[in-house]
N, C-alpha and C positions, 0 to 999 in steps of 0.2 A: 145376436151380433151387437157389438159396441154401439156406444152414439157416440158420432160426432157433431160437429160443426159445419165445416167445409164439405162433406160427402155424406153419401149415404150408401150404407152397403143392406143389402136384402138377397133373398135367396126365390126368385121367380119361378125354380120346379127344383125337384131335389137332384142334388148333386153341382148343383150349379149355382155360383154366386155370382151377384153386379151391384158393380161399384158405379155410384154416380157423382160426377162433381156437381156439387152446388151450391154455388153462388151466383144463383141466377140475378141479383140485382148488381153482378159486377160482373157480369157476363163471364162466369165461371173462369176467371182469370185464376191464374195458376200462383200463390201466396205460399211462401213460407210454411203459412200453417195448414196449407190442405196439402203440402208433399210432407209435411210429418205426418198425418192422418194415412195420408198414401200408403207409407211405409207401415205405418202400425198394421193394415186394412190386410196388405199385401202379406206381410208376417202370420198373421193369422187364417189366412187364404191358401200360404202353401204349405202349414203345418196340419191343415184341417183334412184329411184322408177322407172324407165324404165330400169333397168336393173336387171334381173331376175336370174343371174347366168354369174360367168366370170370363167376364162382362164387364168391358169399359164402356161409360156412356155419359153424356151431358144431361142435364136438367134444362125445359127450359125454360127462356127468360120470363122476365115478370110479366110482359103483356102478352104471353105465349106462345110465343115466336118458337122453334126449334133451333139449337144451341149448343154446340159442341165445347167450345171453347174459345177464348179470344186472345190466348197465350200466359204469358207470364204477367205475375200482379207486379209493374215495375218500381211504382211506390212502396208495395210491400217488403220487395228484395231492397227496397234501400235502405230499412231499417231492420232489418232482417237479425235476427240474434244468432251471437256464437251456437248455441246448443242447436239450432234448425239443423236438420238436414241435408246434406249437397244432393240436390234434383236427379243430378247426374248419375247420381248412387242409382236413384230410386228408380229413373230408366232403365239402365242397366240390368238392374234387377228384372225387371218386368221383360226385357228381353232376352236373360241368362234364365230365367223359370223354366223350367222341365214342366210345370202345368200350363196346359196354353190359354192362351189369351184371346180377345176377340171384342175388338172396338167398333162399336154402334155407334155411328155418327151422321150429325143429321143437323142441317146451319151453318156457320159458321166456325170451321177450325184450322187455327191458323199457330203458324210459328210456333211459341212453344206448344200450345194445342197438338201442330200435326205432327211435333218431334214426341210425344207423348203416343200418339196412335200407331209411329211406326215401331216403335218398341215393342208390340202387341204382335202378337203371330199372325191374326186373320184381320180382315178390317171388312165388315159389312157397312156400307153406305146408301142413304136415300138418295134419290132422285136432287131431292134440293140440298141435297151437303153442296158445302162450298171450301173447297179448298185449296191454301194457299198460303205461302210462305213471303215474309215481309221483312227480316232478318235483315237484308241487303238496305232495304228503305230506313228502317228503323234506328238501326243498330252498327250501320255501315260495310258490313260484310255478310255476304249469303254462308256463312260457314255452322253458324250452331253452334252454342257449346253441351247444349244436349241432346246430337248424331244428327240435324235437320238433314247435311250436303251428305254424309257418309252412310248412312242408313236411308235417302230417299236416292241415292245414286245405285245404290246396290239393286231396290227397288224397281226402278222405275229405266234405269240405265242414265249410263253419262249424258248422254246428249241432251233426254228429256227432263233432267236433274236440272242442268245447267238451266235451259230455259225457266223452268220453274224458279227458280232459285233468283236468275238476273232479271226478270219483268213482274215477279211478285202478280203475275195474273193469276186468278181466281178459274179453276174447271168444276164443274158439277159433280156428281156421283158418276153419271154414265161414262163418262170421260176416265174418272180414276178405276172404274172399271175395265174402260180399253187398254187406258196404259198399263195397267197393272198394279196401282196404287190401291184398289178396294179388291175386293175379293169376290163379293156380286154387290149389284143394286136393287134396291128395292123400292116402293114405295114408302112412303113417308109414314103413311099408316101401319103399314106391315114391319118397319124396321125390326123393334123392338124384339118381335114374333117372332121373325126369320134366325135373328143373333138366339135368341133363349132356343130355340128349336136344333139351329148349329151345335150352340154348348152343350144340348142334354144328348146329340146321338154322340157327341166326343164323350161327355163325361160317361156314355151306357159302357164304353168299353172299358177292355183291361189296361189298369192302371199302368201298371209295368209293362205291359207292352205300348203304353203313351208313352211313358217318361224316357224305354230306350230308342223309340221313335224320334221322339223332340232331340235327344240327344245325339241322332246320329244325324240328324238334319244339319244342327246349329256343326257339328263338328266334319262334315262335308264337304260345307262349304268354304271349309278354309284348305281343302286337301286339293291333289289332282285329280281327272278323272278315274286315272290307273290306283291312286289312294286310296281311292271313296269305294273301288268295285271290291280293292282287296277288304277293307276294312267289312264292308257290309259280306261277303264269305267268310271273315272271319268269324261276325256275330251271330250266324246263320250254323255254324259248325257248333258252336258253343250251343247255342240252343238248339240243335239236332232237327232244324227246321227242313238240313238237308235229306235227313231219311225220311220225313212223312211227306216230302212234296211227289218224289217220285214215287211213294205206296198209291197218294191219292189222285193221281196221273194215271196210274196203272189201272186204278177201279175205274176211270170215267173212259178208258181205251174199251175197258171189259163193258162197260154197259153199252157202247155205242155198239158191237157187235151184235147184241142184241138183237 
């Protein structure tokens, strides 16, 4: 894998990569030059065929505290050069990927922090994550310009959006698991394990049957429901999944007579 700077990318069991921000003495704020790093990390992440499913996650701080992120480096973006990157891209990307994603977090992640994690398909959370949007307080409107109110609305629904979004309160792990902002919780200890153990039964399987998986998820949900049933028979014809479901229906009628 590349060095960088601002990240660190490794590969914890085969088939599965993770990516760590780290800049733990500036509380992994989010710089110009760790979303080019992103980008390069990310490019070689989805062109790489042996890797089935990676790993977003924080490093953490210097006196080792656990550490997701503390948003965007605002000093950095202000001297920011033409040739960087647009953030927005690199979201985007991480939530247009056909390979999935699965952010480990754990401390503090906030604003640009949580618009970063919801870009990620699964989101495993500790007990002590804290997480919470400041966009509103900061910056004078709860909106994001990288999907904070649009992508935690769809999440999490309007209502509990809104709230989050207008009080800038902070919920734990257990909580973005109720709402539906984590995907499980875990302990703090276990985090790491549980995310690497997700990514290697995703990455054990078929490729192609991930990628038209992820595909027909993200493309679903923009349909009706009458859409989404036609489209998924149609993919189901294409791949003749309709003739072996009713052979292998037939063999488990026959055994239970038995």
């Amino acid at each position: 894998m590349s060095d960088y700077e601002s990240i660190l990318v490794t590969s914890p069991v085969p088939g599965v990569a993770q990516v760590t921000l780290n800049r733990p003495g500036a509380a992994n704020a989010l710089s110009p030059g760790l979303f080019n790093e992103l980008a390069a990390a990310l490019k070689d992440i989805e062109k790489d065929d042996e890797i089935g499913c990676w790993i977003l996650t924080g490093a953490p701080r210097l006196d080792g505290r656990p550490w997701f992120s503390a948003g965007a480096d605002l000093k950095g973006f202000a001297t920011r050069s033409p040739g960087d990157i647009d953030p927005s891209r690199v979201i985007n990307d991480i939530d247009d990927s056909l390979k999935p994603s699965i952010a480990a977090i754990d401390g503090l992640c906030t604003t640009g922090g949580l618009e970063l994690v919801l870009a990620c398909d699964m989101r495993v959370a500790a007990h002590t994550a804290q997480f919470c949007d400041w966009h509103l307080s900061r910056l004078g409107a709860g909106i994001g310009a990288w999907g904070a109110a649009t992508r935690l609305a769809r999440l999490v629904g309007t209502p509990k959006a809104t709230e989050l979004l207008l009080t800038g309160d902070q919920i734990d792990g257990a909580e973005a698991a109720r709402i539906g902002l984590a995907n499980r919780v875990v302990d703090s200890s276990d985090l790491l394990a549980s995310a690497v153990a997700l990514a290697a039964t995703i990455a054990s399987k078929r490729s192609e049957g991930v990628r038209l998986t992820m595909e027909f998820l993200n493309q679903q949900s923009m349909l009706s429901k009458h859409e989404a049933l036609r489209l998924a028979e149609r993919i189901s014809s294409v791949m003749r999944i309709d003739r072996r479901f009713p052979d292998m229906m037939q063999r488990v009628y026959e055994r239970d007579k038995e």
